[in-house]
N, C-alpha and C positions, 0 to 999 in steps of 0.2 A: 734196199741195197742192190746195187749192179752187181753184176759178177765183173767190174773192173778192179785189175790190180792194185792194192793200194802204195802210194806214192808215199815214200818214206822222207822227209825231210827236216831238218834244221827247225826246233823253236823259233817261233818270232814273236815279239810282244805284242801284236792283235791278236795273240792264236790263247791267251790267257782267259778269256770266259769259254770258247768251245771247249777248251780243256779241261773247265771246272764243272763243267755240263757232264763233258762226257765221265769224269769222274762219279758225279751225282749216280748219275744212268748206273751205272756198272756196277755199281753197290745197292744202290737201292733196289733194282730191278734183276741183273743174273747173281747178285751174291745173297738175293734173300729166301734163294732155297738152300742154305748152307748156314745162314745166320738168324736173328730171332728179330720183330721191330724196334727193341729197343736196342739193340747190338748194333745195328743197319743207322740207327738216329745218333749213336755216340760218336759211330765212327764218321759218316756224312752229315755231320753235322750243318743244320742249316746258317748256324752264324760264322761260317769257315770266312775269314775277310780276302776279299775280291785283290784288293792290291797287296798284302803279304802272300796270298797266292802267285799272283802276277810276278811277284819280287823273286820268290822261290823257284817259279819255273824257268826266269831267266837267269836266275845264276846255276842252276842245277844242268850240266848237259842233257837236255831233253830235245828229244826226237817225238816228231809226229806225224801219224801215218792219215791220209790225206785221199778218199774218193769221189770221184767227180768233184770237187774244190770243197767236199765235205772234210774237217776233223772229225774222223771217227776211232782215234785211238790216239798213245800216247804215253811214250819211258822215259823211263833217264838210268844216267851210268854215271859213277864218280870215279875218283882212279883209281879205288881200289879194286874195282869189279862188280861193286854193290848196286843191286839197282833196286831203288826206294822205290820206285811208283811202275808198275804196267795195268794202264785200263782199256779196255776195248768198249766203245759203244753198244748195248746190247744185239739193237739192230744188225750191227757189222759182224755179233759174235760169229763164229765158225765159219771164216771166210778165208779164212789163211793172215789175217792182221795181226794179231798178237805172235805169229811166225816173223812175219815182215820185221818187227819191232823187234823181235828177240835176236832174229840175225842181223840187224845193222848193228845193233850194241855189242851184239860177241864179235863181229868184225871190229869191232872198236877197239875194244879189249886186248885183241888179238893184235892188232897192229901198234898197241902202246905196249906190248912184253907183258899183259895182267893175264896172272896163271889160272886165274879161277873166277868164275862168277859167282855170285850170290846173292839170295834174297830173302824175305822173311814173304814167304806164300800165306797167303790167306786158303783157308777151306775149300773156299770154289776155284783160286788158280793152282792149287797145287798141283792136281791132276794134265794140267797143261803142261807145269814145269818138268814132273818126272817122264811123259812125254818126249820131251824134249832132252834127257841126257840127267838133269838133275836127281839129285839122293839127298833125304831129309838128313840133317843134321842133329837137330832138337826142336820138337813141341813143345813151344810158346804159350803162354797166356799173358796177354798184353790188358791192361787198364787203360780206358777210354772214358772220358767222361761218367765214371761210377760202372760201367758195364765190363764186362769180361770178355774179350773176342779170344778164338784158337788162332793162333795161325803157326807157320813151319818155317825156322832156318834151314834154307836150300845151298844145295853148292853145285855147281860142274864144273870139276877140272878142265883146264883150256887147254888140249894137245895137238 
């Protein structure tokens, strides 16, 4: 990784396999000191289909953060404030990218009147989110393919 700023931009439908990459990467590789290999294979599962992914990320407002013309991250924000998906590339991790991603979406938010963000954190982002202004609301235990993952209902009031 450069120490270049990452470039925050608009989904486009080429950007649908780097995305599912960098998805792969981010679970498999920074969430499997948090997770177990069979927790890591339910949730990244390898039979995830390439064009209901594709389908999903372009109807989902998704942003993706962009260095040297690399996809190295990657959210989304619905209207109510929720955001389903933040992955960061391992490589890219602690570069300031998952900052970049977390303030264009609360710029979002904030410019559509949405009072509050939230998210359901996984074990290895939480500590980013609370970070960032977030408070757990409720620990989760989510069902994945036969396995048991933790993760955390997050909120930040929008002021």
């Amino acid at each position: 990784m450069s120490g270049t700023a990452p470039v925050i931009r608009r989904y486009r439908a080429g950007d649908a396999q780097a995305t599912l990459d960098v998805f792969y990467r981010a679970i498999r590789v920074t969430a499997s000191r948090d997770y177990d290999p069979d927790q890591l294979a339910a949730w990244a599962s390898p039979d995830i289909d390439s064009t209901e992914w594709a389908t999903y990320r372009k109807e989902a407002e998704t942003w993706v953060a962009e260095v040297d013309g690399t996809v190295v991250g990657f959210t989304d924000i619905d209207s109510t404030g929720y955001i389903d998906m933040m992955f960061v590339d391992p490589h890219a991790g602690r570069t300031g990218v998952a900052t970049a991603l977390l303030d264009r979406v609360t710029g979002i938010a904030r410019s559509q009147g949405i009072g509050e963000l939230t998210v359901n954190a996984s074990l290895t982002a939480r500590p980013f989110f609370e970070r960032r202004g977030f408070t757990v609301i409720a620990e989760q235990r989510v069902e994945r393919r036969g396995s048991v993952l933790t993760n955390f209902r997050m909120h930040s009031p929008l002021r």
